[in-house]
C-alpha positions as CSV (number, residue, x, y, z in Angstrom):
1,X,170.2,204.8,167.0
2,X,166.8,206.5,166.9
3,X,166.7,210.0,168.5
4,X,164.8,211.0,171.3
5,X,162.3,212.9,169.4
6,X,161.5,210.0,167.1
7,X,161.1,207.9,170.6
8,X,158.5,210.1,171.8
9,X,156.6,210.0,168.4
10,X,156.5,206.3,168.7
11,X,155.7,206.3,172.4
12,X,153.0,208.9,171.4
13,X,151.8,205.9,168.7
14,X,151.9,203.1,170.7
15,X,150.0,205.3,173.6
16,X,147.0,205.9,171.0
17,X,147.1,202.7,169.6
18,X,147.1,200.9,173.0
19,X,144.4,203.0,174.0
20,X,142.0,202.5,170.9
21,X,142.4,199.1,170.8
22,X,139.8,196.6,171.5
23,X,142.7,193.8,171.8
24,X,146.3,193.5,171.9
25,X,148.2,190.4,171.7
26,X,151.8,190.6,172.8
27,X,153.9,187.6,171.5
28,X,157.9,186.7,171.1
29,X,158.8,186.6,167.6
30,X,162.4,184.6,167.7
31,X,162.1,181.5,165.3
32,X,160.0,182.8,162.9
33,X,161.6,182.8,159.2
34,X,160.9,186.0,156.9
35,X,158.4,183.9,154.7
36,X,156.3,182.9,158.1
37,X,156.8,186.6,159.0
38,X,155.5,187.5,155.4
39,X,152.3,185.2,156.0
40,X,151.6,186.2,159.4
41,X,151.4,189.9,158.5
42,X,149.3,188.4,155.4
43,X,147.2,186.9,158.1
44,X,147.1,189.9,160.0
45,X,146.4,192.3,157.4
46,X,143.7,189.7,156.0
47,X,141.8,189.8,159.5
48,X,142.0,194.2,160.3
49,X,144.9,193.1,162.2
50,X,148.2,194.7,162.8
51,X,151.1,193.4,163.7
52,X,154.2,195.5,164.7
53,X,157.3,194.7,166.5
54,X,158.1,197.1,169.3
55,X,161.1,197.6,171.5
56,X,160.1,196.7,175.5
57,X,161.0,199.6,177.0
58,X,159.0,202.0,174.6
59,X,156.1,199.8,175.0
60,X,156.5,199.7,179.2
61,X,156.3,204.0,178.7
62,X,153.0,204.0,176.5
63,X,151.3,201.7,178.7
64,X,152.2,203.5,181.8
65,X,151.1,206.9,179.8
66,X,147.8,205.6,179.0
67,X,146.7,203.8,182.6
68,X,146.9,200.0,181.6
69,X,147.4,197.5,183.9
70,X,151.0,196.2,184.3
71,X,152.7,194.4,181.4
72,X,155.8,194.0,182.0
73,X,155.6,190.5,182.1
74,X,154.8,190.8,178.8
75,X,157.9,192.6,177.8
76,X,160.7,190.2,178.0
77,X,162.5,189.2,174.9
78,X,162.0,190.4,171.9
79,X,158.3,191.4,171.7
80,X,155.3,192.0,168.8
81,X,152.3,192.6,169.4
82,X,149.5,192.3,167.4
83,X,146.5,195.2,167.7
84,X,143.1,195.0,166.7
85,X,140.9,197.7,166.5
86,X,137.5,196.3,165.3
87,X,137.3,192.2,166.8
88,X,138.7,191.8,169.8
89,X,139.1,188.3,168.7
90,X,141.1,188.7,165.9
91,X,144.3,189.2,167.0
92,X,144.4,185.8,169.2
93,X,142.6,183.9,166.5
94,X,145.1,184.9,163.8
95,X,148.4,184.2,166.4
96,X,147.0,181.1,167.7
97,X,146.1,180.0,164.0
98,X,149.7,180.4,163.2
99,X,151.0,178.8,166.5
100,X,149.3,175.5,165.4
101,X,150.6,175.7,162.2
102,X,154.1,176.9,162.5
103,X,154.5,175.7,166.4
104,X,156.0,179.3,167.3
105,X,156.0,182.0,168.1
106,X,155.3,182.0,171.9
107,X,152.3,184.0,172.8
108,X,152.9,185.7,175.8
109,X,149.6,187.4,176.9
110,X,147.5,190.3,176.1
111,X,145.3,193.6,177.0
112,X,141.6,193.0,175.9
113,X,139.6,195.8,176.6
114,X,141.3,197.1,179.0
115,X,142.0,193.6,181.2
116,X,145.2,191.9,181.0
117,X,145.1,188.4,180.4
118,X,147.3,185.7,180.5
119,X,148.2,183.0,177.7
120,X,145.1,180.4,178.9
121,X,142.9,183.5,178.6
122,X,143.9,184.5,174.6
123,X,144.0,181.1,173.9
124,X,140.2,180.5,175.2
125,X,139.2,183.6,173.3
126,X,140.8,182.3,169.9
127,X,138.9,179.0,170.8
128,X,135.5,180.8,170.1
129,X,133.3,180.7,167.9
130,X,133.3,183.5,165.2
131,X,130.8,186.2,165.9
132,X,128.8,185.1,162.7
133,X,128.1,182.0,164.1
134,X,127.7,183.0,167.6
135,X,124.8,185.0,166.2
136,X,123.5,182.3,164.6
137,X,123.3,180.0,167.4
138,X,121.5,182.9,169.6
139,X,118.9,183.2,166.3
140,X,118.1,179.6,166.0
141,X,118.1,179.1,170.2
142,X,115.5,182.3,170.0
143,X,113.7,180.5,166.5
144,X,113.2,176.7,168.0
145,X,111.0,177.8,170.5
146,X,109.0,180.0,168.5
147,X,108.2,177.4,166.1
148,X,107.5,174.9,168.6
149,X,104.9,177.6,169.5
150,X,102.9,177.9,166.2
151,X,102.9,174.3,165.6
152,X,101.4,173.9,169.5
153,X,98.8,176.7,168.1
154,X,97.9,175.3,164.6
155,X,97.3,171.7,166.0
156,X,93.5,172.6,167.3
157,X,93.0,174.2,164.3
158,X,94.3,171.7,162.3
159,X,91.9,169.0,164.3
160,X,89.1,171.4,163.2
161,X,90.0,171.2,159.6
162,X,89.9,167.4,159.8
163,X,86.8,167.5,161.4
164,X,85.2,169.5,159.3
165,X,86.5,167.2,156.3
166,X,85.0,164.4,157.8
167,X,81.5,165.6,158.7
168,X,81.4,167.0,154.6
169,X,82.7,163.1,153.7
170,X,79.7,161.7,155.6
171,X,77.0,164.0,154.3
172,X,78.4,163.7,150.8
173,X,78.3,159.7,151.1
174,X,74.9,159.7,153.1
């Protein structure tokens, strides 16, 4: 059994880490064999993910220490959760990538930034768009009418060029 001192020092981790995260994805592990364990850390790791497993009533103390919103909901059965300190996406991309595949664990809900949000809610979010392509739909939204623009501008000018053609055809044929 851990000591009290090495309970605080993980309290005092899971306080900064719940505090610094952009998104954190509580889910119940049960089912999962060690090789789907293995490639969901893999996934994890591969997205600036991690993924720890942390006992409820440790977890319940940090978020009380660092003001979020109640989670105890969260924190029935055995419980992981998955931070992410970069993407607030990540984290319910890379569980609900591995639900489909695997068909557990059970995602229970989340904090992302700040909020706390229910199973519907990460799902939605993992159901997004990367931000790559969200930018690039924004680019080429802001492009299409731009160009629409410049063609609108170059037609006169373009009638004036045929024009012009046309009068230097006649006078060279007449």
């Amino acid at each position: 059994m851990a000591s009290l001192d090495e309970k605080k020092q993980v309290v005092a981790e899971l306080q900064q880490k719940l505090k610094e995260s952009r998104a954190a994805v509580f889910t119940d592990y049960r089912g999962i064999k060690v090789s789907e364990a293995t490639d969901l850390r893999r996934s994890c790791r591969d997205a600036a993910v991690e993924f720890r497993v942390v006992k409820n009533t440790l977890t319940q103390i940090a978020a009380k220490n660092s003001q979020i919103p109640d989670i105890s909901q969260f924190l029935e059965g055995p419980t992981a959760i998955a931070f992410s300190f970069e993407d607030p996406v990540a984290p319910a991309r890379v569980l609900m990538d591995f639900v489909k595949k695997n068909n557990k664990p059970e995602i229970k809900g989340g904090v992302i930034e700040g909020e706390v949000v229910g199973f519907s809610s990460i799902k939605t979010l993992a159901d997004l768009p990367s931000r790559d392509v969200l930018v690039s739909m924004v680019l080429r939204g802001l492009n299409g009418p731009l160009t629409g623009l410049c063609g609108v501008l170059q037609g006169p000018i373009r009638k004036l060029a045929y024009a012009l053609q046309a009068v230097q055809e006649q006078k060279a044929a007449g």
